[in-house]
N, C-alpha and C positions, 0 to 999 in steps of 0.2 A: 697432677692429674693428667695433664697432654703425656705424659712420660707412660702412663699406665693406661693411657688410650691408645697409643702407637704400638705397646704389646700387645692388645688388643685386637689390634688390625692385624698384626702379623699371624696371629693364632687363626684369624678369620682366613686370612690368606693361604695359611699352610691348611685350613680342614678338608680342600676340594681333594688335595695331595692326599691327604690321609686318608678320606675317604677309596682314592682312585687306586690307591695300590696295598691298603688293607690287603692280609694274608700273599700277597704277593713276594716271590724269591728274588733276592737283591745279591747279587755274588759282589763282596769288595777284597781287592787286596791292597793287601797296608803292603808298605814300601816305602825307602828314603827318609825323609825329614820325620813322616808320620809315626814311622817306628824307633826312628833314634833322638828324637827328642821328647823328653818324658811328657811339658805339658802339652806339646802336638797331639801325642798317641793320647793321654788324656781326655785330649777332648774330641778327639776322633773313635774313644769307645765310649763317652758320652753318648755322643749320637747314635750310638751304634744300640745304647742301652734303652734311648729314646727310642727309636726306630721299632724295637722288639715289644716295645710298650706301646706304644699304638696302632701294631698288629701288623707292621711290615714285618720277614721275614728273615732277616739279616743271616748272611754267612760270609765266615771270615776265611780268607786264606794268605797265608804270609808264607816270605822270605826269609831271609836275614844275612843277607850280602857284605855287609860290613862287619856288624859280629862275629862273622866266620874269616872272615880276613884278618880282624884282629886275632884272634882262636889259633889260627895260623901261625900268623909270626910270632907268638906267643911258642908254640913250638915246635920254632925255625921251621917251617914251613915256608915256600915258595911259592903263592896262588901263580897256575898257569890257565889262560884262557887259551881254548880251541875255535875259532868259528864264534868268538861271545861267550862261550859256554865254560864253565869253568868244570876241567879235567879231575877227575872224580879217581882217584885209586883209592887202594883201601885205608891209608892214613887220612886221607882228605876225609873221606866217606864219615871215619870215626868222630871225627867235628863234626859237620854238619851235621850229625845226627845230632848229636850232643848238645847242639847248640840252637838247632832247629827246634826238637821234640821237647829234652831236656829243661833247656832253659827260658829261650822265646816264645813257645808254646802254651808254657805251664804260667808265665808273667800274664801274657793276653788273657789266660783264662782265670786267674786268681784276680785281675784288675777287674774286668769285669764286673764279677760276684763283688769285689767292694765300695764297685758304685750303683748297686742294690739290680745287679741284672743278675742273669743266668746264663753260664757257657758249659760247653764238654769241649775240651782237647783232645787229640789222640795220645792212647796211652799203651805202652810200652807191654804187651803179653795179654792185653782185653781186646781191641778194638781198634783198625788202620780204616781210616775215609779211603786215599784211594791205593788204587792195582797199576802195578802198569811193566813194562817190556823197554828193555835198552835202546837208547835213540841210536838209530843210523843216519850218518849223514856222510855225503860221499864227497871227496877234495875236487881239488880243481881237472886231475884225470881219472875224474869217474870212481877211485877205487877207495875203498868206505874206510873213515877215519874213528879212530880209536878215540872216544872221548872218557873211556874207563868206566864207572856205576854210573853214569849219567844215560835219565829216563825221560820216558814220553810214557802219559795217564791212556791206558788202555779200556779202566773203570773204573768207578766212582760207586761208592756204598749210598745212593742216592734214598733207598728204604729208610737206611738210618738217620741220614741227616734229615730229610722230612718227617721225619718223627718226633728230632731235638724239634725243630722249626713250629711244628705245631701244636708241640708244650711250650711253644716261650722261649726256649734252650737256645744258644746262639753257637753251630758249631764254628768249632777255630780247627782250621785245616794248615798246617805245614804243608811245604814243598815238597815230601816226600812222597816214595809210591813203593810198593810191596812186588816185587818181582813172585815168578811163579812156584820159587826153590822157596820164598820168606826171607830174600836179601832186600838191604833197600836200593834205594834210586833216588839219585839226587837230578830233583826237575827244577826245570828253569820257573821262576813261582807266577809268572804273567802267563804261561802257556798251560799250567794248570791250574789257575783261576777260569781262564777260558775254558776251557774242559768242564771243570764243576759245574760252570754258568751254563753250557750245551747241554749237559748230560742231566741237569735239572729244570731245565726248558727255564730258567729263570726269565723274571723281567727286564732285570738289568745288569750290568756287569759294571761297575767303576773300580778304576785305578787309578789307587792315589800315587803319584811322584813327586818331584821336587822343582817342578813347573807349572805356571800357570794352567797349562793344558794344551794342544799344537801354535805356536805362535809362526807368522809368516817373516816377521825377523826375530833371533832369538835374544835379542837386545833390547826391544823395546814390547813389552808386556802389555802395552797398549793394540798390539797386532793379532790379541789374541784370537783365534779361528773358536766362532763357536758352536759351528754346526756345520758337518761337512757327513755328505757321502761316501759311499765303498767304492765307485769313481773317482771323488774326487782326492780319496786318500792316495788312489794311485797316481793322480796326476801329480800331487804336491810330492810323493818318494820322487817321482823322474826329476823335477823340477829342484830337489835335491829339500825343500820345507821339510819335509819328513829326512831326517837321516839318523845316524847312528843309535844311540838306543832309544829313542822315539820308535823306530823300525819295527824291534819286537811287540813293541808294546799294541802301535796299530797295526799290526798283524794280528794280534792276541782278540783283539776287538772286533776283527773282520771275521775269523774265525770262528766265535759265538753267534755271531748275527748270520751268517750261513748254516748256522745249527741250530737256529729259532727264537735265541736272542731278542728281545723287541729294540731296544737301544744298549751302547754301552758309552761311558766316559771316562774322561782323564781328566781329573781335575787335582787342584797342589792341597797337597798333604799338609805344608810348612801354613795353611790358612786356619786360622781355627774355626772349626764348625763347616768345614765347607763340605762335609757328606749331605747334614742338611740345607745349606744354602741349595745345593745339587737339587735336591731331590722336592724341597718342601716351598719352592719360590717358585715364582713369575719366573727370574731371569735367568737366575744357575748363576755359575762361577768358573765353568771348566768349559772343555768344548766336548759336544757330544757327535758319536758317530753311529750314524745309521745306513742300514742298506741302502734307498733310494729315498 
């Protein structure tokens, strides 16, 4: 009986949650542990199927940064990164489509449906979420470096996806984007998660990785930062707390909250259920980052 009172409580605890963000847009990207280990992602489309079910908004947008590496050496390929960004030619392109749209996309949206929810992926000659135009980025003298089909999200089919959203539908978004000719573009998947999350004035943005969420040392998990500002994000980059691919990521997050964003997070992927510990608790589990 105490076992089935303490559910109890928990459901009482999570109703003010469900209540407060009912119909509200929740932009996640899976990433790391979440997507490459089966019962991780599991149960992080669990919640994801929960979430849809009690009238949050859920929209997915993945990666697939490992699968495409292995894709690679598989044939003889050489991943080369530019600046982080992995240099995109037309052999490269031919994977990552293939492995983004094809196969990664199509798993998320089939799992789903067999744990009794409802997705749409993007599909191959019906229907691309987003648009977008080749990154430029300029080297150390100024003069602009060639990252090959590699994009920045210029628009986002926001009509459609509030349409799945408001049937119940859960879109699942790949990293890709549709150039103006109908070529694609392989984007980096935390800068267009941030993008969707903008360009759908969402409520929230979380990113799942394969850390607890910014820790002030990254050795002890107990240091986890769980609330920090768009000041204080910058103070912790100088301070060197933020580095490497942390970088993007709160960057990714400062980004949406300058484009109306109300909060976003990083919380680990590798927890089970911690979309809604995140979202549906008192405490959370990751750190979250807001404006001011």
């Amino acid at each position: 009986m105490d076992n089935a009172i303490r559910k109890a409580e928990v459901l009482i605890e999570a109703l003010s949650y469900i209540r407060t963000f009912r119909d509200k847009l929740i932009v996640i990207k899976l990433g790391g542990s979440a997507m490459e280990e089966p019962e991780a992602l599991q149960a992080t489309l669990q919640d994801v199927v929960f979430m849809a079910t009690v009238g949050l908004r859920p929209v997915l947008v993945h990666g697939g940064g490992k699968p495409i590496d292995r894709a690679m050496a598989a044939a003889g390929l050489e991943p080369r990164k530019v600046q982080g960004r992995r240099y995109t030619d037309d052999a490269t392109l031919a994977i990552v489509v293939r492995v983004l749209l094809q196969e990664i996309n199509k798993e998320i949206e089939d799992q789903i449906r067999q744990l009794g929810g409802r997705a749409v992926g993007a599909h191959l000659g019906s229907f691309q979420y987003l648009h977008g135009q080749r990154l430029a980025l300029a080297g150390a003298d100024g003069k602009p470096i060639d990252l090959g089909r590699v994009g920045q999200v210029t628009r986002v089919e926001t009509a459609l996806v509030r349409d799945f959203c408001a049937a119940g539908v859960v879109p699942v978004i790949p990293s890709l984007a549709l150039d103006a000719d109908g070529g694609w573009l392989n984007v980096n998947a935390d800068t267009a998660a941030a993008a969707v999350a903008a360009r759908l004035d969402a409520e929230k943005l979380v990113l799942l990785t394969d850390t607890p969420g910014i820790l002030r040392s990254r050795q002890d998990d107990a240091s986890l930062i769980r609330s920090v500002d768009a000041a204080g994000c910058q103070q912790l980059i100088r301070e060197g707390v933020i580095d490497a691919g942390m970088i993007p990521k709160v960057e990714a997050c400062l980004e949406s909250l300058h484009a109306g964003v109300r909060k976003t997070h990083i919380i680990d992927g590798r927890l089970r259920h911690s979309l809604l510990l995140e979202i549906y608790t008192d405490r959370g589990v990751g750190t979250e980052i807001v404006l001011q």
